[in-house]
SEVEX-521837 format. One record per residue (C-alpha): residue in one letter; chain; residue number from 1; x, y, z. Coordinates in nm, 4 decimals. Layout:
   resn   chain   resi       east      north         up
      A       A    NUM          X          Y          Z
...
This chain:
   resn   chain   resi       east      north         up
      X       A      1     0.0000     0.0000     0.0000
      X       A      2     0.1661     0.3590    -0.1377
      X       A      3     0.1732     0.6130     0.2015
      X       A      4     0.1124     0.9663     0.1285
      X       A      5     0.3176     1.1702     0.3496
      X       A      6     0.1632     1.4673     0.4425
      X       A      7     0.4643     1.6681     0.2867
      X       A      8     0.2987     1.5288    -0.0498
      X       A      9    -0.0685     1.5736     0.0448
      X       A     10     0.0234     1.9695     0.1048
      X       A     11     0.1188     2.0492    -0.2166
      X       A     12    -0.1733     1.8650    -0.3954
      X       A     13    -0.4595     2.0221    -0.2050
      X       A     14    -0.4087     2.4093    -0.2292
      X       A     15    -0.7115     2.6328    -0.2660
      X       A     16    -0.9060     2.3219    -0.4443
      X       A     17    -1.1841     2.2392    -0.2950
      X       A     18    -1.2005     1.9790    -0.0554
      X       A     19    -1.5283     1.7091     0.1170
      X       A     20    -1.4871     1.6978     0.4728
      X       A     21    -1.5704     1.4323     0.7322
      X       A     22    -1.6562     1.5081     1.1168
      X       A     23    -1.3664     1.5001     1.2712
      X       A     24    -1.1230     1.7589     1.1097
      X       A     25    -1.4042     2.0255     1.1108
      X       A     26    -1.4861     1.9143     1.5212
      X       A     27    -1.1493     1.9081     1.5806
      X       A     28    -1.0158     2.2284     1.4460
      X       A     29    -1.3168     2.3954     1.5721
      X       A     30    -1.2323     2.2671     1.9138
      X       A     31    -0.8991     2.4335     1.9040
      X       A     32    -1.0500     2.7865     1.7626
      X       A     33    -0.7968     2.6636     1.4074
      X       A     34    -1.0927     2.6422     1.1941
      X       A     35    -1.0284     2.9245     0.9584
      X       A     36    -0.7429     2.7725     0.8556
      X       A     37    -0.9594     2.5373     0.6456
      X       A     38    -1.1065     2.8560     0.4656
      X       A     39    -0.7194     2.9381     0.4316
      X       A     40    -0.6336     2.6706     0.2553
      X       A     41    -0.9185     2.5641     0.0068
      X       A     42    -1.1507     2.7141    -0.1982
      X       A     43    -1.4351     2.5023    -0.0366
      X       A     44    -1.5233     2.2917     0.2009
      X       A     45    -1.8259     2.0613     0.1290
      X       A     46    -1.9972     1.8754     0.3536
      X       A     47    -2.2801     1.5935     0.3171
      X       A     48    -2.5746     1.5651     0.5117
      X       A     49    -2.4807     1.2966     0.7498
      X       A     50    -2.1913     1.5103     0.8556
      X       A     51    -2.3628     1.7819     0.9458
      X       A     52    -2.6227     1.5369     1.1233
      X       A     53    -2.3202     1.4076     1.3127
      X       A     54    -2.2147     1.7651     1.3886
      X       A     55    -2.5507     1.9063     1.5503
      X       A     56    -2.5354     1.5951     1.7386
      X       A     57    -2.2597     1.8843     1.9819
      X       A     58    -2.5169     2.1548     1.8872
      X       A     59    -2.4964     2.3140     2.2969
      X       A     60    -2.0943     2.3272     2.2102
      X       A     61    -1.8394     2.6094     2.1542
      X       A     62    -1.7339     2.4192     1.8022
      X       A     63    -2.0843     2.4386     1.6795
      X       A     64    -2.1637     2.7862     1.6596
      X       A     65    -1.8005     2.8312     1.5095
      X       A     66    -1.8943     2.5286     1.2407
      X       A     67    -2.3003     2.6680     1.2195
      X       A     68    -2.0482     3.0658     1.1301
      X       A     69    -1.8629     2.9070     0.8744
      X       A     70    -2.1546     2.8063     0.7077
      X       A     71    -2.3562     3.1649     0.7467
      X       A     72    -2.0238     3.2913     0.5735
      X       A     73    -2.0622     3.0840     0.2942
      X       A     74    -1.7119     2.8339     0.2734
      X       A     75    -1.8191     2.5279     0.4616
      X       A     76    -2.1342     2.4167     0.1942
      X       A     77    -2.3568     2.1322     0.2813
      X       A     78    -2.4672     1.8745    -0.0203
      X       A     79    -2.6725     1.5900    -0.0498
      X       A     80    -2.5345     1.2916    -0.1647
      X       A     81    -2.7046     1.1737    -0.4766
      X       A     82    -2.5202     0.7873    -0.4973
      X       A     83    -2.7215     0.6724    -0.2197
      X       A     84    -2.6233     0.2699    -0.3018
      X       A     85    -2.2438     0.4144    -0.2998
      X       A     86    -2.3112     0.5430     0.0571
      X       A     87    -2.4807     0.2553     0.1736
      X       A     88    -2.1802     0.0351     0.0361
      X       A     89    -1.9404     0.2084     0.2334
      X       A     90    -2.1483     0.2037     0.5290
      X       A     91    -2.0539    -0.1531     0.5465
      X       A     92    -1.6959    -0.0736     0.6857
      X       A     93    -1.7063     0.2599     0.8007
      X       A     94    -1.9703     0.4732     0.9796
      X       A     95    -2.2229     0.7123     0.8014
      X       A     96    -2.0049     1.0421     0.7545
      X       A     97    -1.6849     0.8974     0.5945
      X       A     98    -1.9220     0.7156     0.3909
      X       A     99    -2.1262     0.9911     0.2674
      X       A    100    -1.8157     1.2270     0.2433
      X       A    101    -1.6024     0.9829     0.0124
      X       A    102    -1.9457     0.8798    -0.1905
      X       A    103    -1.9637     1.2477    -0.2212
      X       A    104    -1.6167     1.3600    -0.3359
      X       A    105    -1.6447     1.0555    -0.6079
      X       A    106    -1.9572     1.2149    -0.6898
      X       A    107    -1.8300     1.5275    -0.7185
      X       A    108    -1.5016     1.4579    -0.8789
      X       A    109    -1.3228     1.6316    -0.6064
      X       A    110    -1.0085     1.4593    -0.5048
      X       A    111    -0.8953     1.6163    -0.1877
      X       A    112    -1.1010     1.4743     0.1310
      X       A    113    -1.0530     1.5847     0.4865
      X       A    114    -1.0298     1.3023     0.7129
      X       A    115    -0.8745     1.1217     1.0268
      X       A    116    -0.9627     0.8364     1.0859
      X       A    117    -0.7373     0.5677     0.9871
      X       A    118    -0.9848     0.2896     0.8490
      X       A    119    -1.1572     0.6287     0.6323
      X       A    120    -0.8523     0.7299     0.5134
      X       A    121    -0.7406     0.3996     0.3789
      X       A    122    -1.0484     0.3656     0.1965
      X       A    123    -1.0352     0.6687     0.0464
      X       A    124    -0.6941     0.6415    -0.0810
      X       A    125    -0.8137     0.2865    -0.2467
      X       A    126    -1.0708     0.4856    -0.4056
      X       A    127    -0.8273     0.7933    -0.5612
      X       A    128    -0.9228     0.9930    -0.3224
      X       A    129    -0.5940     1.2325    -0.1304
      X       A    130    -0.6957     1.2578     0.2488
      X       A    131    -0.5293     1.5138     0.4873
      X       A    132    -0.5970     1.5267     0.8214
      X       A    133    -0.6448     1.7948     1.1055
      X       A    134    -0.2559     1.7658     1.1222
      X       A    135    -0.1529     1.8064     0.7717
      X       A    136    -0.4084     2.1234     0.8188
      X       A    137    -0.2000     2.2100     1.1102
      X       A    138     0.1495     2.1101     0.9348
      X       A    139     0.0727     2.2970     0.5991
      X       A    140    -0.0398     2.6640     0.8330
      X       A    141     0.2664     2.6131     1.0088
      X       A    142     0.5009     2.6030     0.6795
      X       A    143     0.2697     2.9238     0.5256
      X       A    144     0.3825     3.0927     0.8633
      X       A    145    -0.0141     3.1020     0.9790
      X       A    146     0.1040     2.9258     1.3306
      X       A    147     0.3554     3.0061     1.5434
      X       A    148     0.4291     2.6452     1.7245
      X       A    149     0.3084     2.3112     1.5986
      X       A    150     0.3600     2.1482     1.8366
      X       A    151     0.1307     2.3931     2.0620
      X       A    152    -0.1381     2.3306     1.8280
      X       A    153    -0.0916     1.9276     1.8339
      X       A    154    -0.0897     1.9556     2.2158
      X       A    155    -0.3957     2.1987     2.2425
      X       A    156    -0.5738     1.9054     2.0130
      X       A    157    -0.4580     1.6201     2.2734
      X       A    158    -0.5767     1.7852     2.5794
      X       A    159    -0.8832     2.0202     2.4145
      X       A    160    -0.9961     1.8092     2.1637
      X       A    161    -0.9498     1.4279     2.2735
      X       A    162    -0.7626     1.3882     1.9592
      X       A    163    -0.5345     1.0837     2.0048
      X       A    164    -0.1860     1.1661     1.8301
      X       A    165     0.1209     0.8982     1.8837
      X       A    166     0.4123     1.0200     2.0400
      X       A    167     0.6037     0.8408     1.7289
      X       A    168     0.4015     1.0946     1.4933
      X       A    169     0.4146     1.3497     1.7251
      X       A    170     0.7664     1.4053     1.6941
      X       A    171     0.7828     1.3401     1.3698
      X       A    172     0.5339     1.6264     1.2722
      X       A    173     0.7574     1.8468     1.4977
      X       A    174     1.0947     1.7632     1.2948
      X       A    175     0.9275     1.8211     0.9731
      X       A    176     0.7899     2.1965     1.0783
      X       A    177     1.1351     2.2014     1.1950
      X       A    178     1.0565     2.2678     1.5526
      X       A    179     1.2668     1.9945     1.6601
């Protein structure tokens, strides 16, 4: 199986736009980054079942910054029209990857935001490029939009919930070059 680094997902992804799961939107919302997403693509489209899965935190901080992005126009919700493509993926990975990789195929969009492992191996199967909260992170750290990485990675372990190895961890700070 061919790893993309997130070195090569960086340079692939710039202001195209992009289908997002849950997580990276949640996530980056948790940590007040969320504007970097508007920063770095053109769009960010969103399916239904995602932004089901986001109300689901409606009484939380992230969802009025998610509910803002949407008032200003650059996160767009769209149905997904493959409904049998959605229910096939369904069958190894929950309702939101699904819909957001049956949507970017739909769509003919290659770039898909996602971090989950068992999501992002699927899409990569399917063509798809994922990038992650951290290649959000890694990529507005290189452009100079971040001051420490590594700040950001530990604001999203102990804010967010968001499991990062220690391994990956330090390798993200090397490559920012904060190590």
């Amino acid at each position: 199986m061919r790893v993309i680094t997130p070195s090569k997902i960086l340079r692939t992804t710039s202001r195209m736009p992009v289908v997002s799961n849950t997580s990276p939107i949640w996530n980056l919302a948790s940590i007040e980054r969320l504007h970097l997403l508007r920063d770095q693509f053109r769009d960010v489209i969103i399916p239904e079942d995602v932004l089901a899965e986001l109300r689901v935190g409606h009484d939380y901080p992230e969802m009025t910054r998610i509910q803002e992005a949407m008032n200003a126009g650059w996160i767009k919700v769209e149905t997904v029209g493959n409904l049998s493509a959605r229910q096939s993926l369904t069958l190894n990975l929950d309702r939101g990857e699904a819909a957001a990789i049956a949507l970017a195929i739909e769509k003919d969009i290659t770039g898909i935001l996602m971090d989950e492992a068992d999501g992002r191996a699927v899409a990569k199967a399917m063509g798809l490029k994922p990038i992650g909260a951290l290649g959000v992170l890694l990529r507005a750290k290189r452009e100079g939009r971040l001051p420490s990485l590594s700040d950001e990675m530990f604001r999203l372990r102990h804010e967010a919930g968001f499991f990062i190895a220690e391994s990956l961890f330090q390798r993200l700070r090397k490559e920012s070059g904060e190590a």
